[in-house]
N, C-alpha and C positions, 0 to 999 in steps of 0.2 A: 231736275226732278223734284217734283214739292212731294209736300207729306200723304196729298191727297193721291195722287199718282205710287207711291212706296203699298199705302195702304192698302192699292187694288191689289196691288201686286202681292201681297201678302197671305190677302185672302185669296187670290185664285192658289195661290201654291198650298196653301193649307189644306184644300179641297183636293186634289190630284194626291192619288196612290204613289207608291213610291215607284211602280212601271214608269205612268206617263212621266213624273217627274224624273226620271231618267231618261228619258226619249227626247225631254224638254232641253235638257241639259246637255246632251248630246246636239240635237238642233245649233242651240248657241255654241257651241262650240264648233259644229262646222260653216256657222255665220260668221264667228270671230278667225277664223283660221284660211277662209275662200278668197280668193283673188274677186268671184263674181258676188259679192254680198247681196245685190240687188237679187239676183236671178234666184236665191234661197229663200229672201225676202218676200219676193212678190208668190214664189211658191206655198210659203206657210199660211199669206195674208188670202191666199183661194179656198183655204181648208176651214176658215176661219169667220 
């Protein structure tokens, strides 16, 4: 991950309330914790 990739990611999280940012964070963790990573993945990647 370079600086320029940290940076998005910086600023999207700065902008999200502390709700989605717990929804967000919840997300990743049941993407880090799944047997089926993809199938979470390609779900989040439809909303998006």
């Amino acid at each position: 991950m370079n600086n320029s990739d940290m940076e998005k990611i910086m600023a999207m999280l700065s902008k999200m309330d502390k709700k989605d940012l717990e929804a967000g964070i919840a997300k990743a963790n049941a993407i880090l914790n799944s047997k089926d990573k993809n199938a979470i993945v390609n779900e989040i990647k439809k909303k998006f």
